[in-house]
NUDRENGU-14543 format. One record per residue: z negated, y, x of N, C-alpha, C, O in turn. Coordinates in steps of 0.001 Angstrom, whole numbers, padded with zeros to 6 digits, always signed. Layout:
<nudrens>
ZYXZYXZYXZYX ...
</nudrens>
This chain:
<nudrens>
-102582+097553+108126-103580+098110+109047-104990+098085+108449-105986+098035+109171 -105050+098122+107110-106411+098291+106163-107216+096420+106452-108261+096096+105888 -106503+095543+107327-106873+094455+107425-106604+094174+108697-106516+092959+108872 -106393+094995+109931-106360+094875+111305-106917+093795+111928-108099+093556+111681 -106228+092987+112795-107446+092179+113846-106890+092191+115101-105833+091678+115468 -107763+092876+115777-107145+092866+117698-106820+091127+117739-107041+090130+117051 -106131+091515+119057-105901+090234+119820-107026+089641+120549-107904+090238+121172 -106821+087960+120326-107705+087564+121229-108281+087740+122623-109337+087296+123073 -107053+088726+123391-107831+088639+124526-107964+090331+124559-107672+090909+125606 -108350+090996+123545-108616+092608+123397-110220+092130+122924-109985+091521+121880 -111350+092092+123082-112160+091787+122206-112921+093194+122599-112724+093815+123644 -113734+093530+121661-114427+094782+121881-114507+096350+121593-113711+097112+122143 -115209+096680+120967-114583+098510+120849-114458+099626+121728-113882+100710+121647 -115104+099104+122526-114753+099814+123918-113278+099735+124810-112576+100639+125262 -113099+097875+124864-111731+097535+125557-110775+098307+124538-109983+099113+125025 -110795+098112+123131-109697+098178+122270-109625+099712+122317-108488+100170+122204 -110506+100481+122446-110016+101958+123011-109313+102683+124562-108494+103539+124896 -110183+101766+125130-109275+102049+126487-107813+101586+127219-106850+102129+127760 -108334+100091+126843-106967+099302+127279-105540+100333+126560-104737+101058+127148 -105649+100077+125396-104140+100565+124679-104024+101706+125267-102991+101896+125910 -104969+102688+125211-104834+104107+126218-103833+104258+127313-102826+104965+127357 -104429+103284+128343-103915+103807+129768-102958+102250+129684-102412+101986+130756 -102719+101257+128579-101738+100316+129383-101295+099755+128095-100310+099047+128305 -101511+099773+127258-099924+099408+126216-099360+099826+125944-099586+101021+125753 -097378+099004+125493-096584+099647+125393-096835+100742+123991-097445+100522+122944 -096140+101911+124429-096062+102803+122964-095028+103083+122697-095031+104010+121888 -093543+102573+123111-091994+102744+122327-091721+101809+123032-092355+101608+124067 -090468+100828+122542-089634+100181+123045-088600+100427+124333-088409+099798+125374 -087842+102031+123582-087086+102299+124405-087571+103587+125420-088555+103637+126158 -086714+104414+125226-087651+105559+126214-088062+106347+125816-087827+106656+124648 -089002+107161+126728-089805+108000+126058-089307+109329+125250-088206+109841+125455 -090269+109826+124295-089629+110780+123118-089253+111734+124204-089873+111934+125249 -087776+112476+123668-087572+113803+124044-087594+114652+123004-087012+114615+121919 -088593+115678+123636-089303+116747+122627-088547+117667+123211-087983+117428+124279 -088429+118939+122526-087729+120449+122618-088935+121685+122256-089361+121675+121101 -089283+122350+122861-090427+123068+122895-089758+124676+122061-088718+125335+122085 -091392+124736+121238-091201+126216+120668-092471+126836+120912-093535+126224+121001 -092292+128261+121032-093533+128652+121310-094068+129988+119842-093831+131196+119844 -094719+129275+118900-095340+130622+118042-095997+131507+117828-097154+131246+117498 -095595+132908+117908-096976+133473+117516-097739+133878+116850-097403+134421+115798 -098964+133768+117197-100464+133616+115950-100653+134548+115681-100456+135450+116497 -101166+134843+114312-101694+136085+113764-102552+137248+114451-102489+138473+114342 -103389+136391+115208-104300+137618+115724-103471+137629+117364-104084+137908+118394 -102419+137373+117340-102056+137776+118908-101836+136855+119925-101187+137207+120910 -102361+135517+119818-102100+134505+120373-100640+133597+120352-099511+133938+119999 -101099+132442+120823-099573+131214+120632-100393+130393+120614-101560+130192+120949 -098869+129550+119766-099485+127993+120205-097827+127389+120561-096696+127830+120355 -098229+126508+121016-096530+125787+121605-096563+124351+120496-097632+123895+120090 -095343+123822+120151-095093+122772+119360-094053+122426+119582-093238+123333+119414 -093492+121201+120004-093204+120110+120499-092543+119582+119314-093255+119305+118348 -090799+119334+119220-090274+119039+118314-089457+117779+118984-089071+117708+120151 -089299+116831+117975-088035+115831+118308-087093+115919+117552-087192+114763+117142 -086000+116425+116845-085052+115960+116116-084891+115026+115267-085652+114274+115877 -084609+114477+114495-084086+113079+113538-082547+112861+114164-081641+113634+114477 -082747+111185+114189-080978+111070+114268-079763+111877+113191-079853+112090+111982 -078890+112135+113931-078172+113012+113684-077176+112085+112236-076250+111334+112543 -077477+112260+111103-077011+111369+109972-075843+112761+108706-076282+113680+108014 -074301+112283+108910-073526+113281+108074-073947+113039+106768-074417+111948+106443 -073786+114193+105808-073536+114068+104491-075263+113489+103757-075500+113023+102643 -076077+113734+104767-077240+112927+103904-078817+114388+104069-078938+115124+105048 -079658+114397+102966-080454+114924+102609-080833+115444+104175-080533+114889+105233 -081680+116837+103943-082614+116678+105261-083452+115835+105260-084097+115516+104261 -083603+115220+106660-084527+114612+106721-086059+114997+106520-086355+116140+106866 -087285+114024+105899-088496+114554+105692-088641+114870+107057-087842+114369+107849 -090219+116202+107772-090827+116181+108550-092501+115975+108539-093398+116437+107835 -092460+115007+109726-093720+114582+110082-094702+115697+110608-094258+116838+110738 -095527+115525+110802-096136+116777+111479-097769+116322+112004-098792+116267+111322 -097587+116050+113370-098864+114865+113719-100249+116105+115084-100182+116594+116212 -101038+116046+114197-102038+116878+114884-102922+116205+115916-103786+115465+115448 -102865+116324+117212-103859+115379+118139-104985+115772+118310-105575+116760+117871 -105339+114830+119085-106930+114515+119073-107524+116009+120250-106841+116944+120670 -109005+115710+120493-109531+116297+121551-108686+116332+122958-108740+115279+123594 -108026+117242+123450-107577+117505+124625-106553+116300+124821-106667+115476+125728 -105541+116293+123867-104754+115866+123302-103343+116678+123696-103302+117801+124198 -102019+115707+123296-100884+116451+123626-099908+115970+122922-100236+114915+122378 -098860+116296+122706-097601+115102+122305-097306+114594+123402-096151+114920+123675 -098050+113531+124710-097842+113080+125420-098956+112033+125379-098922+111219+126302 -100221+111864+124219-100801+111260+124444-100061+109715+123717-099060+109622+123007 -100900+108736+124168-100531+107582+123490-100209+107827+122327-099046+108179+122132 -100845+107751+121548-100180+107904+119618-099416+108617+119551-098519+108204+118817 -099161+109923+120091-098859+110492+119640-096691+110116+120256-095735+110748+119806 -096623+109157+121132-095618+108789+122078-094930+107879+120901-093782+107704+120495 -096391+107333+120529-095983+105772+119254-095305+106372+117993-094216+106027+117534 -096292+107511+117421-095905+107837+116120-093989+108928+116545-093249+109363+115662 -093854+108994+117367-092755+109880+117722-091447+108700+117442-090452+108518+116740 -092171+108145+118424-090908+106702+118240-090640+105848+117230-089709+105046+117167 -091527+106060+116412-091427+105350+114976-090879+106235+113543-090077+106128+112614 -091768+107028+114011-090653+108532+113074-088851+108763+113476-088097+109183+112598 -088444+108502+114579-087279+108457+115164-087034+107284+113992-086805+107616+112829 -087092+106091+114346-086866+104802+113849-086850+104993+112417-085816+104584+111889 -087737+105519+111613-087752+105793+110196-086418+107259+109667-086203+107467+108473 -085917+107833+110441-084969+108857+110610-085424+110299+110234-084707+111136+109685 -086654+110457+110590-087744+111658+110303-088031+112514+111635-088239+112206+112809 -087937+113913+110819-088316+114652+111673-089584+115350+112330-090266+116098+111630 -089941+115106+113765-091116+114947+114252-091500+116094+114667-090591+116762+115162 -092956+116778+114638-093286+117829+115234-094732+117280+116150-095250+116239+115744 -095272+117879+117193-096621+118294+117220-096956+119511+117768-096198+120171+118479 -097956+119790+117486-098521+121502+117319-099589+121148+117989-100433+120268+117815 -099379+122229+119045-100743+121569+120202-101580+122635+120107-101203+123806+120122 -102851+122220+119998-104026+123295+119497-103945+123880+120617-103211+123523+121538 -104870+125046+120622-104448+126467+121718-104834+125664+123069-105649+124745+122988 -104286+125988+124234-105175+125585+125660-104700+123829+125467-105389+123082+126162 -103836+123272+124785-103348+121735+124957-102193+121777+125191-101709+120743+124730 -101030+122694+125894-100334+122182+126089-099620+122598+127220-098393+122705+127226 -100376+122847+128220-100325+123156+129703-100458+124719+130478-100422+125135+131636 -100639+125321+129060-101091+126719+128791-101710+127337+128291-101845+127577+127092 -102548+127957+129823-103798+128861+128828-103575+129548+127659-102717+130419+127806 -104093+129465+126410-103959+130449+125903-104504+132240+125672-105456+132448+126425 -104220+133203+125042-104260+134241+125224-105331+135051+124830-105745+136080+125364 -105843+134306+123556-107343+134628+123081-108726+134404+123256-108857+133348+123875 -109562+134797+123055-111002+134672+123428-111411+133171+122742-112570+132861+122465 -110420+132446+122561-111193+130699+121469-110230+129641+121542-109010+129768+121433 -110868+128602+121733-109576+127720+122052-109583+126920+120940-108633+127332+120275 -110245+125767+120190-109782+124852+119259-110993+123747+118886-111458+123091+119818 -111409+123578+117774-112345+122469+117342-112188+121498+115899-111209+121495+115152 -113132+120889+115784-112873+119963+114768-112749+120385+113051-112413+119731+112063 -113012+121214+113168-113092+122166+111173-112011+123016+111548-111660+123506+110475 -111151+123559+112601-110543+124137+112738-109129+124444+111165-107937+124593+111433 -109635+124467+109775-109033+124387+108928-107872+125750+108867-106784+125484+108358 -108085+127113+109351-107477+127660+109087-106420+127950+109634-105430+128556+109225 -106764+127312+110955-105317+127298+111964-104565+126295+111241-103367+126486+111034 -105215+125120+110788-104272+124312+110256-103401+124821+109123-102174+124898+109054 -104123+125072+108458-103497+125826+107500-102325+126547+107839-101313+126227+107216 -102210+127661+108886-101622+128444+109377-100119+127856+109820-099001+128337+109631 -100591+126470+110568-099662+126418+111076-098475+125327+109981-097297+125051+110205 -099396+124892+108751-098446+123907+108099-097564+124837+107206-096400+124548+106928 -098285+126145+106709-097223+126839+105977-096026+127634+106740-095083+128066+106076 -096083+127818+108145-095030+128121+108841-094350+126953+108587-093145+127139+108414 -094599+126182+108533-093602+124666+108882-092781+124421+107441-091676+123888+107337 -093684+124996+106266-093201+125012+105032-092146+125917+104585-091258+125666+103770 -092425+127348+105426-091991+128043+105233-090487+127854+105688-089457+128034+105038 -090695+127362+107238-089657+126879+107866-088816+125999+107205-087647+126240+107506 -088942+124975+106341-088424+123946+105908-087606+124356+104340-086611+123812+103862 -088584+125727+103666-088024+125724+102618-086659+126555+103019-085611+126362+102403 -086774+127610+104236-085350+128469+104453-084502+127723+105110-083564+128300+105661 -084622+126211+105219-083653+125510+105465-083096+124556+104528-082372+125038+103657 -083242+123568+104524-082874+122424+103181-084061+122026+102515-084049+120800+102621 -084916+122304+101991-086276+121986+101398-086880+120556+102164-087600+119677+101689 -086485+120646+103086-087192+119161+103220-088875+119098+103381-089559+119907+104007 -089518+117489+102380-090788+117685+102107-091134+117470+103684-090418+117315+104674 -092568+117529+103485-093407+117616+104848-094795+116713+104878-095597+116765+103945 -094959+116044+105815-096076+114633+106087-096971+115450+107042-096876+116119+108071 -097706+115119+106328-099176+115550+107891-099700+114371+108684-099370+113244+108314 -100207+114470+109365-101240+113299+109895-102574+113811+111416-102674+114754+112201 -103021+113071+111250-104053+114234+112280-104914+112883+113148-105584+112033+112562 -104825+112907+113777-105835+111826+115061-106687+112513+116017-106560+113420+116840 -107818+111557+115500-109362+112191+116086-109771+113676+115400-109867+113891+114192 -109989+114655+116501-110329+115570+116209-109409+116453+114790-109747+117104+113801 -107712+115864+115610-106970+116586+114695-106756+115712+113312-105720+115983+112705 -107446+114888+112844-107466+114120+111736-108711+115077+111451-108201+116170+111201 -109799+115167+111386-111047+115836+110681-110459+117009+110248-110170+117147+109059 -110222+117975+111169-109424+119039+110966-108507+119352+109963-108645+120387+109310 -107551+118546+109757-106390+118301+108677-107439+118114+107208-107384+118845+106219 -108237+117102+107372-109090+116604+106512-109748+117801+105978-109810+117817+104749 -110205+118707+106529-111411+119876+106421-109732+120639+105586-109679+120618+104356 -108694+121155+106276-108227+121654+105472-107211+121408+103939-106767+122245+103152 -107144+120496+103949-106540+119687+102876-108018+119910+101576-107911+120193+100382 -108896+119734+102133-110734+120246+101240-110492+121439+100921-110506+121842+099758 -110162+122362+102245-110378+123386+101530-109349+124181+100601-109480+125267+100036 -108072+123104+100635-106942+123987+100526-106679+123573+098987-105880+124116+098224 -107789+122166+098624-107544+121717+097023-106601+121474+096478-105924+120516+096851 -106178+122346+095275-104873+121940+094594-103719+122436+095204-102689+121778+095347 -103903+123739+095610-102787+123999+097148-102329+123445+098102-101550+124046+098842 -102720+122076+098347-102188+121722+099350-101023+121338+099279-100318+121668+100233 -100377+120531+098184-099602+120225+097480-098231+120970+097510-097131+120452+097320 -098493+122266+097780-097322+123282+098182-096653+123488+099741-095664+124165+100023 -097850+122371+101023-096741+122279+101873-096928+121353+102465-096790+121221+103681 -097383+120314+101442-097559+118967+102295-097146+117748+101036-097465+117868+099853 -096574+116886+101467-096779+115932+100019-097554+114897+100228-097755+114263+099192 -098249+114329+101489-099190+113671+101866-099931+113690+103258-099243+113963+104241 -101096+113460+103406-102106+113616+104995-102630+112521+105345-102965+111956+104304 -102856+111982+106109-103249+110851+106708-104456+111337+108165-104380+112244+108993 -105286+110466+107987-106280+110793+109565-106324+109803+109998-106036+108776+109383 -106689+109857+111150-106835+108183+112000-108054+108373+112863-107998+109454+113450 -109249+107606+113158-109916+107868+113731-110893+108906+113822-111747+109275+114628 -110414+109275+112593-111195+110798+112481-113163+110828+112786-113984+110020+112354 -113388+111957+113590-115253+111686+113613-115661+112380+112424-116135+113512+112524 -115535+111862+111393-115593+112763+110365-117412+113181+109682-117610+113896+108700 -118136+112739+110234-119621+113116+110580-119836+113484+112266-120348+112824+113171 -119316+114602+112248-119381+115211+113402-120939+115052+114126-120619+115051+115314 -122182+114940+114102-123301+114823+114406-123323+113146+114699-123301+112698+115845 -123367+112309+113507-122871+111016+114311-122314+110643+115165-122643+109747+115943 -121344+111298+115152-120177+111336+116345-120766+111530+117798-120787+110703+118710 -121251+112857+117788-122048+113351+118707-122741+112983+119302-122604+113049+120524 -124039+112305+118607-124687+111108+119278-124093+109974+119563-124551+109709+120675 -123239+108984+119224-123052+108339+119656-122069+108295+121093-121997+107251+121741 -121455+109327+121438-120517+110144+122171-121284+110469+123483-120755+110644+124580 -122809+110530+123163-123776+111123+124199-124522+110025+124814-125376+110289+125660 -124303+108939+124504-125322+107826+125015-124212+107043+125807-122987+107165+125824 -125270+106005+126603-124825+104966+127034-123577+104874+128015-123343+105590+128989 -122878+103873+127541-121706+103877+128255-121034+105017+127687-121009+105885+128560 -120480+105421+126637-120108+106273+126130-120577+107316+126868-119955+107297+127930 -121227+108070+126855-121931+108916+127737-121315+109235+129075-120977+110359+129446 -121201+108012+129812-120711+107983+131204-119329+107766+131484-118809+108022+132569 -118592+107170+130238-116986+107076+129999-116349+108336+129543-115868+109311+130121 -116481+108047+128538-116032+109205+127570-116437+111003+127623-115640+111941+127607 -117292+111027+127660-117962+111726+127868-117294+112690+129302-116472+113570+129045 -117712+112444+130767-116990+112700+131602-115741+112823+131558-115033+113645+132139 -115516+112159+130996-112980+112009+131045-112943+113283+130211-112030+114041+130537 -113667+113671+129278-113456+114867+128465-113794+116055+128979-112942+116873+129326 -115288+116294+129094-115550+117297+130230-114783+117849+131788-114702+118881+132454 -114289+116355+131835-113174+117142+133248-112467+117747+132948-112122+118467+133886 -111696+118029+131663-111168+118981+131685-111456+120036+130501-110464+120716+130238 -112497+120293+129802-112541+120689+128884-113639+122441+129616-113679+123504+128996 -114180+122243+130663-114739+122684+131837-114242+123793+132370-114621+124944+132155 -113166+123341+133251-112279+124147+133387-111448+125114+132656-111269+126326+132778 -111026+124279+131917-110578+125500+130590-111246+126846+129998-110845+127937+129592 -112443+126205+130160-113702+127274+129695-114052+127858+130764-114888+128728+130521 -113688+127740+132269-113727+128781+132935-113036+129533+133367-113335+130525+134031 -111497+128985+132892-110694+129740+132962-110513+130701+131824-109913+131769+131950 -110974+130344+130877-111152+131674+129249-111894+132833+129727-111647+134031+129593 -113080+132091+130449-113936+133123+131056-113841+134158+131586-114274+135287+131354 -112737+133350+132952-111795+134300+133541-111173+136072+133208-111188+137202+133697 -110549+135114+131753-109822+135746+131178-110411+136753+130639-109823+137830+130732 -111838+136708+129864-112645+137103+128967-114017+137252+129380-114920+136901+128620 -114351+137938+130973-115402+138391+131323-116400+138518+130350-116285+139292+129400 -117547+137674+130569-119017+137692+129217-118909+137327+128497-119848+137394+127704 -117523+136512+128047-117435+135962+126983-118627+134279+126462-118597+133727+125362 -119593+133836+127764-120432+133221+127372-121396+133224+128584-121336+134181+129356 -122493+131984+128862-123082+131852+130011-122592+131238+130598-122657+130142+130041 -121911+131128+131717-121274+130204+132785-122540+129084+133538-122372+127918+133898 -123383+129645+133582-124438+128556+134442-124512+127786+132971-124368+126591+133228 -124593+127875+132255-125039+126899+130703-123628+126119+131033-123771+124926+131303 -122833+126422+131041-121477+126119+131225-121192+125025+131857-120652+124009+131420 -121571+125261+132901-121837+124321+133840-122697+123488+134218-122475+122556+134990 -123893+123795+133634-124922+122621+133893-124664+121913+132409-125601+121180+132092 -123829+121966+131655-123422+120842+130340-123186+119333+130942-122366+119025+131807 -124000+118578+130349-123399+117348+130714-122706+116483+129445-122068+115432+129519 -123009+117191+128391-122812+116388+127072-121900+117291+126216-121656+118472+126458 -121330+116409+124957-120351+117767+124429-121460+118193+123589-121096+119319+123250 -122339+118029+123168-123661+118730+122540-123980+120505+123342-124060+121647+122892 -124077+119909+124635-124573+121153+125198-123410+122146+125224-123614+123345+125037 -121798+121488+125528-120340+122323+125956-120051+123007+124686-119365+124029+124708 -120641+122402+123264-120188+122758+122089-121500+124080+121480-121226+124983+120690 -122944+123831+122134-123754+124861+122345-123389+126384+122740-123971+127363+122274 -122467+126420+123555-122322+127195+124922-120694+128318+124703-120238+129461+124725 -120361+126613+124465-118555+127301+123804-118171+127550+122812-118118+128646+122253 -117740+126191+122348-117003+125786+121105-118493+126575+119638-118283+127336+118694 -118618+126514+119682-119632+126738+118718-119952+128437+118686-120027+128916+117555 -120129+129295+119749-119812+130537+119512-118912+131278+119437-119031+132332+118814 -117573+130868+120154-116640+131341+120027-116342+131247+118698-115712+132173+118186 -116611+130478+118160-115342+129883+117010-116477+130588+115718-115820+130591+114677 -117502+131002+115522-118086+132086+114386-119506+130750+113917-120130+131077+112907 -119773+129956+114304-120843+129264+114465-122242+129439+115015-122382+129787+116187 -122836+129313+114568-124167+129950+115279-124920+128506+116257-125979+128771+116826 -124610+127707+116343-124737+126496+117228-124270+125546+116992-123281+125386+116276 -125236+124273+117861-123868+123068+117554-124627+122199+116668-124103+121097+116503 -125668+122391+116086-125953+121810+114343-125512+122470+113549-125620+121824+112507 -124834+123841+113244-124291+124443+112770-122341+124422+112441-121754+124719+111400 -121838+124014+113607-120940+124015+114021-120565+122213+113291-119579+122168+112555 -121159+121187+113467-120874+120079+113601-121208+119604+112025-120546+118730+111465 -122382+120336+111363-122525+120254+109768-121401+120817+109214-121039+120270+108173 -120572+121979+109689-120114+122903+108524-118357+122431+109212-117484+123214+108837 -118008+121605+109864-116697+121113+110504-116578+119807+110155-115547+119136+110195 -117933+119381+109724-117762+118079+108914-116535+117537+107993-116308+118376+107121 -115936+116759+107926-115056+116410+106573-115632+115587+105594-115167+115457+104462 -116946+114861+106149-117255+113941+105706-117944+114423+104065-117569+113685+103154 -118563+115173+103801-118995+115664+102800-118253+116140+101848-118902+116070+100805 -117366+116526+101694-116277+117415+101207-114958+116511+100403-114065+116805+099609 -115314+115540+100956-113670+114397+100815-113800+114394+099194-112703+114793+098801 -114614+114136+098090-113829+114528+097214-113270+115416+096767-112867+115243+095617 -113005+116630+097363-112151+118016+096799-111036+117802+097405-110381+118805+097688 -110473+116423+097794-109376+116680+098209-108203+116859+097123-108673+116412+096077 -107205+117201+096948-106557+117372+095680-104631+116929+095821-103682+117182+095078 -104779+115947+097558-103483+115641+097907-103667+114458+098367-104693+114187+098992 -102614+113473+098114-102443+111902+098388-103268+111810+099930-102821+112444+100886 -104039+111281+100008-105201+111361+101663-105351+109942+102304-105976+109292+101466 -105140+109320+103148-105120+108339+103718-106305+108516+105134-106051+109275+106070 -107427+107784+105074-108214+107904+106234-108632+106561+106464-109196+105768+105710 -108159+106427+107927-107924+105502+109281-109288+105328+109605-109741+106426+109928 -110253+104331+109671-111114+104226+110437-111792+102853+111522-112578+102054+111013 -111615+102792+112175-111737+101167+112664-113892+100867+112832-114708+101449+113548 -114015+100094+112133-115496+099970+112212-116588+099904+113063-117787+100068+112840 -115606+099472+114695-116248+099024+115762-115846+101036+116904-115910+101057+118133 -115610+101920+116329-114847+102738+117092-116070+103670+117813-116705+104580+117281 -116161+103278+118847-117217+103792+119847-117706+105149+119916-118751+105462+120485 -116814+106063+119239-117065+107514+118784-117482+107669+117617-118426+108447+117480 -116956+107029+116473-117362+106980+114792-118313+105680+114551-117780+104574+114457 -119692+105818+114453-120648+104992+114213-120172+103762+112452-120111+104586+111539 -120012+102974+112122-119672+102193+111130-120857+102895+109783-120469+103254+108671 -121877+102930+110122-122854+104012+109429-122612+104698+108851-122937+104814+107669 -121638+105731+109792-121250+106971+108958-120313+107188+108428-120057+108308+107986 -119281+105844+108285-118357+106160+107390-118603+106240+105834-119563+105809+105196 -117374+106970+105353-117570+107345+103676-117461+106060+102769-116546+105425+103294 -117864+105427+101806-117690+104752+101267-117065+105325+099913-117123+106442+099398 -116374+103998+099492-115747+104398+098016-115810+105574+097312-114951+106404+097011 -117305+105467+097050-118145+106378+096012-118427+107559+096563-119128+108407+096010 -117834+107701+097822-117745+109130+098110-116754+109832+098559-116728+110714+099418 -116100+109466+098043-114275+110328+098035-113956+110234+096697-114427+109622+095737 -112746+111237+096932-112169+111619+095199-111138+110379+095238-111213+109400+095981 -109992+110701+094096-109525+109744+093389-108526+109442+094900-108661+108444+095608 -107465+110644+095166-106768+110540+096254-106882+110225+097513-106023+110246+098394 -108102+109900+097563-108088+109004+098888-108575+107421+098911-109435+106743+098348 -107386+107200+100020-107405+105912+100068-108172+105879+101747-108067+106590+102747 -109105+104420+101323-109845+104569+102800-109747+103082+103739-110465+102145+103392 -108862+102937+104887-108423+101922+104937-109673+101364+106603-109322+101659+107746 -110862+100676+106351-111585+100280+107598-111565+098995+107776-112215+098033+107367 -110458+099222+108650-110619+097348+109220-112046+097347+110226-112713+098334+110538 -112241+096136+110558-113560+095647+111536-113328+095955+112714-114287+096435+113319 -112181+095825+113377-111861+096170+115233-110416+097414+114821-109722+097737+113857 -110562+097692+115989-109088+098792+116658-109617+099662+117349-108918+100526+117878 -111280+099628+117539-111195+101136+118438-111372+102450+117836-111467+102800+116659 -111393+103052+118867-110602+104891+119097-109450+104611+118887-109123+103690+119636 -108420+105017+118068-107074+105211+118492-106604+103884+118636-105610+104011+119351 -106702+103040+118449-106368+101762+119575-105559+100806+119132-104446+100594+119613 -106092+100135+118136-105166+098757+117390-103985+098853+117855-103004+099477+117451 -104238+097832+119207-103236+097124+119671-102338+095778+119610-103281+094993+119515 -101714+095326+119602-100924+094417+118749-100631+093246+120079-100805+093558+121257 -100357+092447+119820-099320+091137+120882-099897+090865+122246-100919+091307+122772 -099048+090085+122654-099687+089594+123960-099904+090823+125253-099298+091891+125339 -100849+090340+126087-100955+091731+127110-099764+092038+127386-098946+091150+127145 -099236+093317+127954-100023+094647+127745-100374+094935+126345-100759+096096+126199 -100358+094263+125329-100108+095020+123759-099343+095796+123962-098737+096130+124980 -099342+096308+122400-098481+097760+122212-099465+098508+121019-100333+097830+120469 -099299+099741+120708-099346+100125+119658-098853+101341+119051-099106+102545+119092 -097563+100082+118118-096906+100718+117212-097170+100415+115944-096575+100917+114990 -098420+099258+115836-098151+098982+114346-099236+100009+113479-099211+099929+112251 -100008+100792+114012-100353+101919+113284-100173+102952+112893-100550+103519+111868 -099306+103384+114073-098186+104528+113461-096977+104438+112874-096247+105400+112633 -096647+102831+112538-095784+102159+111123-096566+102136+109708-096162+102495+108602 -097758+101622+110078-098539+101042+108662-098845+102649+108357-098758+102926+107161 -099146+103614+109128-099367+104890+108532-098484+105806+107904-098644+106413+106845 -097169+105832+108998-096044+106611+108100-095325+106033+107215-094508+106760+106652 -095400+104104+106671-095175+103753+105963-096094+104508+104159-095654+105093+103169 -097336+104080+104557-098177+104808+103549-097464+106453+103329-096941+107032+102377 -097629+106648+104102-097143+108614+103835-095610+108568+103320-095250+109640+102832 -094991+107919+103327-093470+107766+103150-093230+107822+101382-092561+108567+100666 -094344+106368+101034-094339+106095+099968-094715+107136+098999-094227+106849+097905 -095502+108418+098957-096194+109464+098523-094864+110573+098414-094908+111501+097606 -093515+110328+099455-092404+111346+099199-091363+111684+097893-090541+112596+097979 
</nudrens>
């Protein structure tokens, strides 16, 4: 994957994000069946997480678990997250995803729903999983995080240093906007602007007026609503709720990008050069990550995308080349 090249008739960072989206294959056979749990959060909330099983194998170790964090308004129903399910099956690993609050068809219960530094939920939720794993057969545990939920993972794996090591044995990001302000702008212009931009706000909108709902004064609703950009939605929402004092505030200090050498656990970060959300600019170079990360930027794939074979594509070969890497670290 660290040497990716779309197909000839994928050309573009725009196509190579959308197409695979809404029309390549993402499993062979059928789609993952997940088994739902619902946890609850420290301060009073839930979150729901979405489990698949490993094939059922006698007499042999537990199987490792995966544990794959999605993107912005994200699900274990999105594309990758369909791919990496079906390939973890295939590898005989056990699959989770943990859907940030308000992603997984339910409001959630608290005054805040979910953003990109979001490190301590992460945190939160990998040592349940550790915890979970050690009162069963010790089996080790894989992270991985796409888009939003790649920065996120990233931010906490930084902050978690030589600790991380105690419930993860390797992390991987894909796509991550890991200069959140880059991101931002480029997210706000252009086509981007009028694509992306909108598909997110439709529902990211609602949600926030339904918190509102929930949580009378909890912001300005006319600001709310006259947002056209996630600049202004992250002004308004995401950025006060969450203990931020705005969204230069919010988007500097959720950054991963600064931070990547304190990572102190095997780190794998995904970035495709042409990816219409992550400017090629702002990615990290060599000399600015620690020893443990490996930084793999091919020239094309998109958002999310690197799609493989003749139309429709597919894409599975990134959520192979990735849990291959993470495998090797067990």
């Amino acid at each position: 994957m660290h040497d990716y090249r779309s197909p000839r008739w994928l050309p573009g960072g725009h196509l190579q994000t959308i197409w695979p989206a809404l029309w390549s294959r993402r499993h062979d056979g059928p789609a993952p069946v997940y088994r739902r749990e619902r946890w609850d959060t420290p301060d009073g909330d839930f979150i729901d997480v979405d489990f698949q099983d490993p094939p059922q194998t006698s007499g042999a170790a537990a199987a490792p678990l995966l544990v794959l964090f999605h993107g912005l308004e994200g699900s274990s129903r999105s594309h990758y997250a369909e791919a990496f399910a079906a390939h973890a099956r295939a590898q005989g690993l056990a699959f989770a995803v943990p859907h940030f609050r308000g992603c997984s068809g339910t409001i959630n219960r608290a005054p805040r729903a979910y953003h990109s530094g979001d490190y301590e939920e992460i945190g939160w939720i990998l040592r349940r999983f550790a915890e979970r794993e050690r009162a069963r057969a010790g089996a080790p545990i894989l992270a991985a995080g796409v888009s939003l939920g790649g920065n996120a993972l990233l931010r906490w794996a930084e902050e978690a240093g030589a600790t991380a090591a105690q419930a993860v044995r390797a992390v991987a990001a894909v796509s991550a906007p890991l200069d959140l302000a880059a991101g931002g702008a480029a997210i706000g212009r252009g086509f981007s602007r009028q694509v992306y931009t909108r598909m997110f706000l439709r529902t990211m909108k609602p949600k926030a007026l339904a918190k509102l709902a929930q949580h009378p004064g909890l912001f300005d609703r006319a600001r709310l609503v006259a947002a056209r950009d996630l600049y202004a939605f992250d002004d308004v929402f995401t950025a006060p709720l969450h203990g931020f004092r705005n969204t230069e505030d919010y988007w500097a200090r959720a950054s991963a990008k600064p931070h990547l050498r304190a990572i102190r656990v095997p780190a794998l970060v995904v970035n495709a050069r042409n990816d219409p959300f992550v400017p090629a600019a702002s990615l990290p170079g060599a000399h600015e990550v620690g020893s443990q990360v490996t930084l793999w930027q091919p020239a094309h794939g998109g958002h999310v995308g690197f799609a493989m074979g003749p139309p429709p594509g597919h894409v599975r070969s990134m959520p192979e080349a990735v849990i291959a890497w993470l495998r090797a670290h067990l």
